[in-house]
C-alpha positions as CSV (number, residue, x, y, z in Angstrom):
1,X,53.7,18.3,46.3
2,X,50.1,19.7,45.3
3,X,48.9,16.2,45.6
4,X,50.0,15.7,48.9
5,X,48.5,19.2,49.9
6,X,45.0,18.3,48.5
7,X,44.4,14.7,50.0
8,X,45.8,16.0,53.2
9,X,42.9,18.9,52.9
10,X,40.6,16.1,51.9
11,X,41.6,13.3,54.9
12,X,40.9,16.6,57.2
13,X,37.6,17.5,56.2
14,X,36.7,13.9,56.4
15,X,38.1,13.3,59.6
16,X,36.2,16.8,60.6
17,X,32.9,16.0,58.7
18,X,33.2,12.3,61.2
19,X,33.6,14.0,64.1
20,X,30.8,16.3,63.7
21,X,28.2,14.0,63.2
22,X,29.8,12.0,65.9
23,X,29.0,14.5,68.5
24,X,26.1,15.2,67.5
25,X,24.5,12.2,67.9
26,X,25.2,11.9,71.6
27,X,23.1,9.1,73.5
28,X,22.7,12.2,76.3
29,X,20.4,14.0,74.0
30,X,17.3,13.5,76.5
31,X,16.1,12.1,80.1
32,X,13.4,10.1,79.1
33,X,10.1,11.3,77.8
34,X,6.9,12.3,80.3
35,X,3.5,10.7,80.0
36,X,0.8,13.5,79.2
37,X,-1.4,14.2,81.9
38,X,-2.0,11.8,84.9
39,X,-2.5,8.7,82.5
40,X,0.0,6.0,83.4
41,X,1.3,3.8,79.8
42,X,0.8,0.2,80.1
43,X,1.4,-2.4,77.5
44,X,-2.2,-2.1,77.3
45,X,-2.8,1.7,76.6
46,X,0.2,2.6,74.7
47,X,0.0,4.9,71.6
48,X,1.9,7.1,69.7
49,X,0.5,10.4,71.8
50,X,0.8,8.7,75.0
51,X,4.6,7.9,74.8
52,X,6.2,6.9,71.3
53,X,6.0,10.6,70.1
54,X,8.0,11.8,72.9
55,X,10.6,9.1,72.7
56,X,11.0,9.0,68.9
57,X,11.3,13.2,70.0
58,X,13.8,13.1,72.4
59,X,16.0,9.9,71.4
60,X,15.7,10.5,67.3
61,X,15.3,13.6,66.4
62,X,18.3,15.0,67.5
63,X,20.0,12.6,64.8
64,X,17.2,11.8,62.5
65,X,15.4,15.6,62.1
66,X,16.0,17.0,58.6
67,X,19.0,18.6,58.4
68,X,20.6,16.0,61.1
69,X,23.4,14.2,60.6
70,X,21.2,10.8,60.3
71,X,18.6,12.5,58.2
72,X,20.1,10.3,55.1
73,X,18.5,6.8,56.3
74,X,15.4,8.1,58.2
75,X,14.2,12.0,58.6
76,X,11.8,12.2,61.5
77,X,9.3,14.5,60.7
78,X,5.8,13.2,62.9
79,X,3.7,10.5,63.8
80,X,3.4,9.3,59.9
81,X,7.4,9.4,59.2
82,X,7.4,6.4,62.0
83,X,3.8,4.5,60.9
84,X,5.5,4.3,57.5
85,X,9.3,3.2,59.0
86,X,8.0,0.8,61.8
87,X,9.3,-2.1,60.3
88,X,12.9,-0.8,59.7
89,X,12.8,1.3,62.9
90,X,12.0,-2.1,65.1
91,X,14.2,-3.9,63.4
92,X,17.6,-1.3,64.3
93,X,15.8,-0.1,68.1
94,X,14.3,-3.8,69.4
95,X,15.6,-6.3,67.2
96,X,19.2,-5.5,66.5
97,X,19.7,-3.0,69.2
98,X,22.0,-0.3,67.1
99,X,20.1,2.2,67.5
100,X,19.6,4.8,69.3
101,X,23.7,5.7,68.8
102,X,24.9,4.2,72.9
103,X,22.1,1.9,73.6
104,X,20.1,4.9,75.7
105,X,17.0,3.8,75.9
106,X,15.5,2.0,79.3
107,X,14.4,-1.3,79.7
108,X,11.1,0.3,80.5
109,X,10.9,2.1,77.2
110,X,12.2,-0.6,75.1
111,X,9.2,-2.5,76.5
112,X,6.5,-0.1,76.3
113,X,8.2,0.2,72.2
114,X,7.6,-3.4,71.3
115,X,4.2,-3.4,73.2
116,X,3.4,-0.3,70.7
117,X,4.6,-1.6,68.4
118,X,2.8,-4.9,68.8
119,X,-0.9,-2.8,69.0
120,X,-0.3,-1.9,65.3
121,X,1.2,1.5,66.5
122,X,-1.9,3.4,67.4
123,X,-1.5,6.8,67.3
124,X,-3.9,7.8,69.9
């Protein structure tokens, strides 16, 4: 009977633990990031301070901040956490498309990403 007791304690905080990070990696974590100043982000102007650092703030780091429930495969932590994950982060946001968590970024964004990250990520 103590058996039975402990893995039912055990499936619980599981299922709890699951459903916690779940939630907390909502795709309604942000409306989408605002360009600095009167500067409007092409393709051609594109940078890390322009735009990427306020998407990677508002889509990411509600998941991905340490301490987050994604913090285990990629911790955000600034401009040089993404530089030295482009290659995976491109792959999972433009290539494969599974992430962020609910597909919440706009065709807009998901453009102005690849052109950024096709310019080499500049961070200014």
């Amino acid at each position: 009977m103590k058996v039975t007791k402990k893995k039912s304690l055990y499936t619980l905080a599981v299922l709890a633990s699951f459903i916690a990070v779940i939630y907390s990696c909502s795709k309604d974590q942000a409306v989408e990031p605002e360009k600095p100043g009167n500067e409007e982000v092409t393709a051609e102007n594109v940078s890390y301070s322009n735009f990427a650092g306020a998407l990677f703030q508002t889509k990411c780091a509600g998941c991905h901040a340490a301490g987050g429930g994604a913090s285990g495969r990629w911790t955000f932590s600034g401009f040089a956490s993404v530089r030295d994950n482009g290659a995976r982060i491109n792959n999972v946001v433009l290539v494969t498309g599974t992430m962020p968590v609910g597909g919440s970024l706009s065709a807009n964004e998901k453009a102005l990403l690849k052109a950024w990250f096709d310019r080499n990520m500049p961070e200014q």
